[in-house]
Structures are given as structure tokens and as C-alpha cells.
N, C-alpha and C positions, 0 to 999 in steps of 0.2 A: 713690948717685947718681953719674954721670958724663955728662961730656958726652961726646956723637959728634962722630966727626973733620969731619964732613959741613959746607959750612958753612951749614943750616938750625939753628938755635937750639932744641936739646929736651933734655929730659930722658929718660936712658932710665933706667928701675926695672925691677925682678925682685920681682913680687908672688906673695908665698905664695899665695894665692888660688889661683893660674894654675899653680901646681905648679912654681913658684920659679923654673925655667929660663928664661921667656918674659921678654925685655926690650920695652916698650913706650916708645912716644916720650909725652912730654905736652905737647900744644898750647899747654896753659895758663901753659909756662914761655914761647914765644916772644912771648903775650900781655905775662908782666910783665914782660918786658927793652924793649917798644914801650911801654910806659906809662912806666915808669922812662927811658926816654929822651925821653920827652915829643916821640916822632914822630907821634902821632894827629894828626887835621886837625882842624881850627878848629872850637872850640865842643863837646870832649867830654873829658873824661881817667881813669884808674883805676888802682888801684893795691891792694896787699895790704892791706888791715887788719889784720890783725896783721904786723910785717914778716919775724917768723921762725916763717911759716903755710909748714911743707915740703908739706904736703899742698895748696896751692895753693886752699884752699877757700873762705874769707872774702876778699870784694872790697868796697872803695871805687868808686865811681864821681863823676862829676862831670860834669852839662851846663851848660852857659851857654846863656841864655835868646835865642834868635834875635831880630836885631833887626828891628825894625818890628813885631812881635809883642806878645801882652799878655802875654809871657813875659821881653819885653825887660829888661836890668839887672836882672835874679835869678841867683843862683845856683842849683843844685838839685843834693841830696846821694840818693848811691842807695845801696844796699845789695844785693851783689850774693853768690850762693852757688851756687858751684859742687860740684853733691853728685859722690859717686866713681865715677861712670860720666858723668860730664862729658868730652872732649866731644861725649860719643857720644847725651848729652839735656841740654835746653837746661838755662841756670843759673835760678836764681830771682832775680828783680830786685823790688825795693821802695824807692818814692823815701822817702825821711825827709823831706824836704822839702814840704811839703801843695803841691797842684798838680791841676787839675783839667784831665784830658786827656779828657774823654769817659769811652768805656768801656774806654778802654787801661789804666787806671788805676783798682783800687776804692774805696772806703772807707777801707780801712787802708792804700791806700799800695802794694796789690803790683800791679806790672802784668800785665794778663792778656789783654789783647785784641790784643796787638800780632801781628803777621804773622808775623814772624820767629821767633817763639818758640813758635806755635802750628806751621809747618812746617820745626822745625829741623832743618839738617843739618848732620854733623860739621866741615865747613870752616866753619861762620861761629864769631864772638868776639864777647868782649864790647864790643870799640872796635863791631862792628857798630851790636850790641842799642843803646848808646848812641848812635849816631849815626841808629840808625834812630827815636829815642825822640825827639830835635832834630828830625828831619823831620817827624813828628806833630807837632809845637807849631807847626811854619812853615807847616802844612796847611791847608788854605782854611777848612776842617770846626772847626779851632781855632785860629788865629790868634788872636782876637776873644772869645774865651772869657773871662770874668771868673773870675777868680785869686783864693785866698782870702786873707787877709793878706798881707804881706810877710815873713819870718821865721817864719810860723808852720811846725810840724811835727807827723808822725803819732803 
């Protein structure tokens, strides 16, 4: 690993895969240096789950429940996985936290109906998918939604 002189924030690797010579950037480092600095906007956060995850693949997330909402004063823990062609196709998101968002959200927790994740493209991140996961809770469609316990998880 090394960094480039550039100042965009990546990592560049030389994957055997690729026939060892090709250096690629990885998005997903300029991701955890904006989490780790806790520059995301209001009401979303993330971060490695494992902290010495080199392969950048297991993610923490974090929404805070918009106010005036029936989401309001909760917390909501997410579970996010970045497979090895990230971020060229979307991560896999799953709240742990029980939460009833419509059909954005199934049974077990993973989200699947969400916009941004069914038309992804390589520029967006996970601060998005998070942020755009708070806009659905502040949406007219759910605001008003009844919430299953308080603490409870999947």
C-alpha cells in the first residue's frame, strides 16, 4: 500500500488478479478517513468494524433517527459489506437495529428497495446510502410509520 502524492486521499494496490502491474485507487479509503474524521453531515456516521479490516470490507454505520419523526431519539446500528468489486457494485447494507421502513427494509434487516442501491454508480459511498436511508425515514410515506420496540434487534 502507498499513498499517492495527489492530494485525493486513496489507496493504490497492485492486485495479482490484474497481472500484478496495474495500481488501482480504492475509494473506500477516502470513505474511512470522512468517517474517522467525523466530517459527515448531521444524523449519519461509519466506520471499519474490524479496525485492522486492510481489505476495507466490513463497515459500521450509524443513523440518528430525524426529528419530528416516529424514528425520533433512536439510534439505528447498520451493517454494511463491501464485497471486492466495490466500488464498481453497490455494498450490502443490513440495519441490526429492528425498524420498519416499508419495503426499503425486509424481515431480516437488509435493505433492498432503496434507490441508490438498486441504480448504483461508482461515485456514490456509504455516507450517501446512509444519508439517503435518514431521508426515507423523514419521507411523508414514513414518517408516521409505527416502530417495533425500542432496543429491539434482528
Amino acid at each position: 500500500l502507498k499513498r499517492p502524492s495527489s492530494a485525493q486521499c486513496s489507496i493504490l494496490v497492485s492486485r495479482p488478479q490484474d497481472g500484478g502491474g496495474r495500481a488501482e485507487e480504492l475509494p473506500a479509503f477516502d470513505e474511512l478517513e470522512r468517517g474517522q474524521k467525523g466530517e459527515a453531515s448531521g444524523g449519519v456516521s461509519w466506520g471499519l468494524a474490524i479496525p485492522d479490516d486492510i481489505t476495507l470490507t466490513h463497515w459500521n454505520g450509524t443513523i440518528f433517527g430525524p426529528p419530528g419523526t416516529a424514528f425520533d431519539n433512536r439510534i439505528y446500528a447498520l451493517t454494511i459489506m463491501c464485497g471486492p468489486a466495490y466500488p464498481d457494485t453497490p455494498p450490502e447494507v443490513r440495519f441490526n437495529t429492528k425498524i420498519n421502513l416499508g419495503s426499503n427494509v425486509d424481515g431480516a434487516g437488509k435493505v433492498n428497495g432503496l434507490s441508490i442501491l438498486r441504480s448504483w454508480k461508482r461515485e456514490y459511498t456509504i455516507e450517501m446510502v446512509l444519508e439517503n436511508l435518514r431521508r426515507e425515514m423523514a419521507s411523508g410515506s414514513h414518517r408516521k410509520l409505527p416502530q417495533p420496540e425500542e432496543g429491539s434487534s434482528y
